[in-house]
C-alpha positions, -999 to 999 in steps of 0.1 A, spaced: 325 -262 370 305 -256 340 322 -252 308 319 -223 280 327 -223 243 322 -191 221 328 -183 187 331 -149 171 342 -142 137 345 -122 104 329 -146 79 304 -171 89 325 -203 101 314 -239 115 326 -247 148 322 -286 146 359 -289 153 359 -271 187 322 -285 195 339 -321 190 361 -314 217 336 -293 237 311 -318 240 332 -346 250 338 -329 285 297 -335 292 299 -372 309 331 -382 291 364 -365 299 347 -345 326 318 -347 348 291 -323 334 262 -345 333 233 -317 338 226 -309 303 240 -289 274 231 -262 248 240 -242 215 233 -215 197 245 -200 165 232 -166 150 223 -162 113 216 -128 101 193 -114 127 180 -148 134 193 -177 158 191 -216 163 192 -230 193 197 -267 205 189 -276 239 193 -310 261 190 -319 295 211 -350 286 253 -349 289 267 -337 259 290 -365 250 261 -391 248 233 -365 235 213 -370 199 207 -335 199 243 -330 202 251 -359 170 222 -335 152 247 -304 154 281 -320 145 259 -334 114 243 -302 105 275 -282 100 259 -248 104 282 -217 95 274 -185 120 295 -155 128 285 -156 164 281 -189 186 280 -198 221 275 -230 242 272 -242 279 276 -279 291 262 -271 327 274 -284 361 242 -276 386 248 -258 411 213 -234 412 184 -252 400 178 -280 391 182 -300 358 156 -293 331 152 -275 294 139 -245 313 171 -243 332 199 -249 300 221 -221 286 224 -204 261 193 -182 275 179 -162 247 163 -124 250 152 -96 224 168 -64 229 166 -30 209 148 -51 178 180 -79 179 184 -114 196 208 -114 231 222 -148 238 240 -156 276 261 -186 295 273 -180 326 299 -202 342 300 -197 381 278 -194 411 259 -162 428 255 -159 465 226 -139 478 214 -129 441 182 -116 442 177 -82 417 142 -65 417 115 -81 397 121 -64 361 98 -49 339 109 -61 309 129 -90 315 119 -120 343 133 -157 345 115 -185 330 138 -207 351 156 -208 384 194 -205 382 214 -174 389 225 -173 352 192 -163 341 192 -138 366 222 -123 357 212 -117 321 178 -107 329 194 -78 350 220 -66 326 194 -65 298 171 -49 324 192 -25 328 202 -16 294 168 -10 287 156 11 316 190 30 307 191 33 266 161 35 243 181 26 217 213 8 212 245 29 221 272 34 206 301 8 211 321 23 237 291 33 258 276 -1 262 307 -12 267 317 9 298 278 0 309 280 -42 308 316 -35 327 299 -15 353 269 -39 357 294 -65 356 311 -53 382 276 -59 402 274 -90 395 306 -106 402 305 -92 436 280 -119 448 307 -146 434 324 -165 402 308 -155 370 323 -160 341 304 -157 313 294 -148 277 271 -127 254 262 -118 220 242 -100 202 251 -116 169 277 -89 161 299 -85 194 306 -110 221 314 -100 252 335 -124 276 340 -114 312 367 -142 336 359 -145 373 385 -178 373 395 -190 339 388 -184 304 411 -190 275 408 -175 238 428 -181 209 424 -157 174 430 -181 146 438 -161 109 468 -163 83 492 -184 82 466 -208 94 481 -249 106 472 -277 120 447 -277 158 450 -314 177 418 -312 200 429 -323 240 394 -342 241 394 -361 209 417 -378 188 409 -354 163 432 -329 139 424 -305 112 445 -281 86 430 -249 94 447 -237 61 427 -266 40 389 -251 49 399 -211 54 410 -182 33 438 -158 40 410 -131 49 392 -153 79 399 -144 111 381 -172 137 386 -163 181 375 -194 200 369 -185 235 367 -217 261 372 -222 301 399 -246 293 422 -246 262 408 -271 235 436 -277 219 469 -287 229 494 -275 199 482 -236 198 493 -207 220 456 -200 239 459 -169 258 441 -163 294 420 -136 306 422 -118 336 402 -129 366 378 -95 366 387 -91 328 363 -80 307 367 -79 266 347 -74 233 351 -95 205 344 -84 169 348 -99 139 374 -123 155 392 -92 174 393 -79 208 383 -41 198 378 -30 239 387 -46 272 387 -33 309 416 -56 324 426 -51 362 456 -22 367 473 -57 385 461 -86 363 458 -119 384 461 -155 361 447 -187 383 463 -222 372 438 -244 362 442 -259 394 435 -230 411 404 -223 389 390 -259 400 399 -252 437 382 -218 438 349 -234 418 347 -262 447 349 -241 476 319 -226 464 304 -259 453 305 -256 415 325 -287 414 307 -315 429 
C-alpha cells in the first residue's frame, strides 16, 4: 500500500521531522520501492521533488531533509505500483492550475474499471488511476464553477465527486490548494493537530526525537496527516473509512463522516489493500 504524508498549517513549518520517518518506509521499514515525491507550497508558488528511486536510499530525498524548506501546505507519496508502471511521469504529488492557483494530489489505493471522459481542460501525462482521479475532480470543478466557490460549496462538490470515485475501489487521498487540504480515508488515515502545550514526538521509523516546544510558539498550530501513525508517544486520531475532512490552518473547519463511522485496524487496512493487489 502506498503511503501519504500531509502537512497543513497556520505559519509556514518544516516537516523534516515527519519526512525522516516518512521516508524511511520507501525500501527500509516497508516495501515501497517504486518511487517517491514532495511538494511544499510557498505563497502562490510550489516545489516539487520527484524520484523514481525508494525514498529511504534517494539523493533527491537527502536534498529535502537538507534544504529545510518552511511551507503552510505539503504533501508527499512514496508509491507502491499497482497502475502503471514506474517512472517520473507516473510519481505523486501530480500538480494542476485551477482558478489562477496551484492544485497538488496523492492518491493512496487502487480504481477498478476507471475510465472518465477525455477532459477538456485537464488529461493525464501518465498512466495510473491517481492522475485520473484528480484530472476528473478538477475537470469537474471547472466545467461546474468559473470561479472559485465559496468554502462550503466546494466542499459539498469534492464530497460528491468523491463519492464517484471511491465507488470503483480504495482511494485515499489528498489535495491542496495551498490554503486547504482536503483528506478523504477509503482504509486508513491518521492525523494528529500539534499546538500549545507542545512535547516531545519519538518517530516509529527512526530513532529520532524532537521538543516540539523548543522550535514552535504558543500561536502554531501544525496537523500531520499520514496512512500510518508516525509517531509512537502522541494520541493520532483515525478517519472514517468514507470520511471526508478539510484542513485549514492546522484545523478541521468541515468534514462529511458516515452517519455509522467504520475504523479498520491496521491489519485490516493491509488485508483490504492486498485483496485488491496494492500490497504486493
Amino acid at each position: 500500500m502506498c503511503q501519504l504524508l500531509g502537512m497543513n498549517c497556520n505559519t509556514p513549518t518544516d516537516i523534516i521531522f515527519s519526512f525522516e520517518g516518512f521516508r524511511m518506509r520507501g525500501g527500509l521499514t516497508d516495501h515501497h520501492i517504486d518511487g517517491f515525491g514532495i511538494g511544499f507550497f510557498e505563497r502562490k508558488g510550489v516545489r516539487v521533488f520527484h524520484d523514481d528511486k525508494p525514498s529511504a536510499q534517494s539523493p533527491v530525498a537527502d536534498l529535502v531533509n537538507s534544504y529545510q524548506i518552511k511551507s503552510e501546505n505539503v504533501i508527499a507519496h512514496i508509491r507502491k505500483a499497482t497502475q502503471g508502471q514506474t517512472s517520473l511521469a507516473n510519481t505523486h504529488p501530480f500538480i494542476r492550475e485551477l482558478w489562477g492557483e496551484y492544485w497538488m494530489f496523492a492518491h493512496n489505493g487502487h480504481l477498478e474499471n476507471f475510465h472518465p471522459p477525455r477532459g477538456q481542460y485537464y488529461r493525464p501525462v501518465g498512466t495510473t488511476d491517481s492522475e485520473r482521479a484528480f484530472c476528473f475532480i478538477l475537470e469537474q470543478l471547472r466545467q461546474r464553477f468559473d470561479e472559485k466557490p465559496d468554502t462550503a460549496t466546494l466542499f459539498e462538490t469534492v464530497s460528491s465527486l468523491v463519492r464517484q470515485i471511491r465507488s470503483h475501489g480504495l482511494f485515499n487521498c489528498l489535495m491542496s490548494n495551498g490554503d486547504w487540504m482536503f483528506a478523504h480515508a477509503s482504509t486508513l488515515l491518521y492525523y494528529i493537530v500539534r499546538q500549545a502545550p507542545f512535547g516531545e514526538a519519538h518517530l516509529l521509523d527512526d530513532d529520532v526525537a524532537i521538543d516540539f516546544s523548543s522550535v514552535t510558539t504558543p500561536k502554531d498550530r501544525v496537523a500531520v496527516i499520514a496512512t500510518l501513525p508516525l509517531t509512537g508517544n502522541e494520541s493520532w486520531q483515525q478517519l472514517a473509512c468514507d470520511e471526508l475532512v478539510l484542513f485549514e490552518n492546522g484545523s478541521i473547519i468541515q468534514r462529511d463522516r458516515p452517519t455509522q463511522p467504520r475504523y479498520l485496524t491496521e491489519e485490516e487496512g493491509l488485508a483490504i489493500a492486498r485483496s485488491v493487489g496494492v500490497v504486493a
